[in-house]
C-alpha positions in Angstrom: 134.6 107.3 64.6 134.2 109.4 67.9 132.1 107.1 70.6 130.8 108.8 73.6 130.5 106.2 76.2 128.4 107.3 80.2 129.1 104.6 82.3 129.4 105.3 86.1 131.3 101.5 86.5 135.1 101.9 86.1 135.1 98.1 84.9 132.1 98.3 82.8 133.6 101.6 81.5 137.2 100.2 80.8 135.5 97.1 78.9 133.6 99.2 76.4 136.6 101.0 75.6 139.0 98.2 74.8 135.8 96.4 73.0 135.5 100.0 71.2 138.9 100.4 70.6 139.2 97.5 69.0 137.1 98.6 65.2 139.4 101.9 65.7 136.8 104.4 67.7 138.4 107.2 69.7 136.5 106.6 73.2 135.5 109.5 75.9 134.1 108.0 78.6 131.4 109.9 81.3 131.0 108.7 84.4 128.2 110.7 85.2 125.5 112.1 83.8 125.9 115.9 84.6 129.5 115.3 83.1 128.2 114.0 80.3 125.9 116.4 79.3 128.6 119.2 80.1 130.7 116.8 77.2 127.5 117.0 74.7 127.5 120.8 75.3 131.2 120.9 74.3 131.9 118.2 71.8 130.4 116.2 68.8 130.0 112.1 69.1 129.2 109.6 66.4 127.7 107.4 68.9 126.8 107.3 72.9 126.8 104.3 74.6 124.7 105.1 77.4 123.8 103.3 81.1 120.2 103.4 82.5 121.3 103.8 86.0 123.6 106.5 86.5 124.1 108.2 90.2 122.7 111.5 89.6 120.9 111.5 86.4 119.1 108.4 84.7 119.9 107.6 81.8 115.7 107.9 79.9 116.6 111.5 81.5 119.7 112.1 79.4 118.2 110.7 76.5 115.4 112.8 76.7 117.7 115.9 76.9 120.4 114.4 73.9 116.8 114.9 71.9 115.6 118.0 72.6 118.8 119.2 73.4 121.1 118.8 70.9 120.9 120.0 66.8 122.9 117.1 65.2 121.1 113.8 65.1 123.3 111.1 67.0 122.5 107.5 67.3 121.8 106.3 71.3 122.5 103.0 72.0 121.7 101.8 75.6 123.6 99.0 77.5 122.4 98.7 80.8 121.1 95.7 83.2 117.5 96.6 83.3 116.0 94.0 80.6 112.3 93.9 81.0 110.3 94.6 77.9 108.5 97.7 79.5 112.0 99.6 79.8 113.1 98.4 76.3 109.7 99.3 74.6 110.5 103.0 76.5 113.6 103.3 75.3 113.0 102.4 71.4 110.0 104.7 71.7 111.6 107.6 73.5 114.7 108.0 70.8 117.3 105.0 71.4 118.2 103.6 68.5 119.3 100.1 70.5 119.1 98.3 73.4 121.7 96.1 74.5 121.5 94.2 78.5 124.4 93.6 80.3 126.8 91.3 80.6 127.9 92.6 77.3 128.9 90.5 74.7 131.4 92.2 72.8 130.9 90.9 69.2 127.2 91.6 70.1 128.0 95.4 71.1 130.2 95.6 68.0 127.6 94.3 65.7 125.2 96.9 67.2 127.3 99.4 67.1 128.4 99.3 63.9 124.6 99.0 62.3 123.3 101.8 64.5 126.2 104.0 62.5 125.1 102.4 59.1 121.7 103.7 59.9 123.0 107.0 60.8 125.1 107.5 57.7 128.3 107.4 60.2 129.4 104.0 59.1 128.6 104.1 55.4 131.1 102.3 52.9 132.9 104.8 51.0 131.6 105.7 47.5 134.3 106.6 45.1 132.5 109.8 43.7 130.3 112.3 45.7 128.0 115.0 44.4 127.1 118.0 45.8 125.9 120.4 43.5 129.2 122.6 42.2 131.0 119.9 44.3 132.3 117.1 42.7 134.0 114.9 45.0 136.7 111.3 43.8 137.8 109.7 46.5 140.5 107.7 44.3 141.9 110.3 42.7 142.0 112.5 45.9 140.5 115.2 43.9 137.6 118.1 44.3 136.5 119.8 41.5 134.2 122.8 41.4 132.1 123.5 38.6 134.4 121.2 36.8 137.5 122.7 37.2 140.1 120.5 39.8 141.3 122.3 43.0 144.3 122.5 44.4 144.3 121.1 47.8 146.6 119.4 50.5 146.4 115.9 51.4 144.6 117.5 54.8 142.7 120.4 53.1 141.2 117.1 51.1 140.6 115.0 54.3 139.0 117.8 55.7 136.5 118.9 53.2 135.8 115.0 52.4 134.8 114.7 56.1 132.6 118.2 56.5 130.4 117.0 52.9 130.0 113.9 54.5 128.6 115.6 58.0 126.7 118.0 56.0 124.3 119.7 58.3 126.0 118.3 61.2 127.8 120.1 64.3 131.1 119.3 64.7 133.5 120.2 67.3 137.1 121.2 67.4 138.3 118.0 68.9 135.9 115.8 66.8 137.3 117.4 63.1 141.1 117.4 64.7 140.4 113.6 65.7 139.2 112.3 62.7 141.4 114.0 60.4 144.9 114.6 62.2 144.6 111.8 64.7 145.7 112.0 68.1 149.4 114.1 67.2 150.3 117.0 69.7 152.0 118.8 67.0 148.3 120.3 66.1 146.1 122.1 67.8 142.9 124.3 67.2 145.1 126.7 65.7 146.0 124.4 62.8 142.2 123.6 62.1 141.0 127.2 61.9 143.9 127.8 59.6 142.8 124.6 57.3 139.1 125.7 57.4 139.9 129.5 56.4 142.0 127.4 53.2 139.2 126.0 52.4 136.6 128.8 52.5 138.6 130.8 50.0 139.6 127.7 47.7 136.3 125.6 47.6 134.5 129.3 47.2 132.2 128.5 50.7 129.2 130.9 50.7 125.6 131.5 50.6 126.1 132.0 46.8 127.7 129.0 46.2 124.9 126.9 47.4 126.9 125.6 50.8 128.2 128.2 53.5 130.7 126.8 56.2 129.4 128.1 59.6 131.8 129.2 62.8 130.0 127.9 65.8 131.4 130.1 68.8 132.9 128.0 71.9 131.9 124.6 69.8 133.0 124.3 66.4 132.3 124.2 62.3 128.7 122.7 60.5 128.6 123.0 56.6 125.4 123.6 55.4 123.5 123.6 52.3 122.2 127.2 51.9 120.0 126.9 49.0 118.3 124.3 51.2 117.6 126.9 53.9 116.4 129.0 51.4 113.7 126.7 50.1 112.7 126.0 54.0 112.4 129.4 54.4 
């Protein structure tokens, strides 16, 4: 999982990440929040952890701009010191999905965490068969078949298309899809992704025909969608 954390305290920051770190999240922390929106603009997050009390912008401000803002649905989970039932009541009502006060408790922030991604689909146990449409998805046997027939894919082609179906709708960044598929190795870059992606265009049979189209976001990234629900919104 990919964990955006805006913290302006170094300490405060550093403790999130090695609390974060610890269930496996890949951590990019903000220490401002004109930095951090910059990093929304750019990149896609699972999660933000975000402070109240930030130097330049305040954090009910950013919150208010991750809403209207941004077209992917991410989960907001505030950890700050202000604890009164007024700011807590504004937060909830104003789009954060949690509230947690400081000092933070780590298996309290891991707990919320991890149900604020269960509620978001983000931390969802793996099914062993997914459905969508043509698609026909076994996790066990590592296999995709389209219209019943298998195929043919890489170990990474797989990964990849396992992790787009189960974003559908969502937009993903470079970084987020190189993360969560290749890890943190140097040997691949954005080259390697947009070679993958055109792989799997032509082999899974992308398009608006095909009921799900997989969309080049310029200077962000990829979002499959389902086209013949566009068409019915339409």
């Amino acid at each position: 999982m990919r964990i955006a954390v805006i913290e302006d305290d170094e300490d405060q920051a550093k403790h999130l990440g090695i609390c974060l770190h610890s269930i496996g999240a890949d951590v990019h922390i903000f220490n401002t929040g004109k930095e951090a929106i910059k990093g929304l603009q750019k990149e896609s997050f699972d999660l933000i952890l975000l402070d109240w009390m930030l130097p330049d912008i305040s954090g009910d401000q950013i919150l208010g701009w991750v809403r209207e803002s941004l077209d992917w649905q991410v989960p907001v989970v505030f950890v700050t010191q202000r604890d009164s039932e007024e700011d807590l009541a504004y937060a909830l009502g104003n789009g954060a999905d949690d509230y947690i006060t400081k000092p933070v408790k780590p298996l309290e922030l891991l707990a919320r965490v991890k149900a604020a991604l269960r509620r978001s689909g983000g931390g969802t146990p793996a099914q062993p068969l997914l459905d969508f449409g043509r698609y026909h998805v076994d996790l066990n046997a590592h296999e995709i078949k389209v219209d019943g027939g298998v195929v043919t894919l890489t170990q990474k082609e797989f990964e990849l298309a396992v992790f787009f179906f189960r974003n559908a709708g969502r937009l993903l960044s470079r970084s987020h899809l190189l993360e969560s598929v290749w890890g943190h190795s140097e040997e691949v870059n954005t080259r390697t992704l947009d070679t993958h992606i055109s792989r799997l265009r032509k082999k899974l049979q992308f398009s608006v025909e095909s009921g799900w189209k997989l969309t080049s976001i310029y200077h962000h990234g990829y979002r499959l969608e389902n086209s013949q629900l566009e068409e019915a919104e339409d």
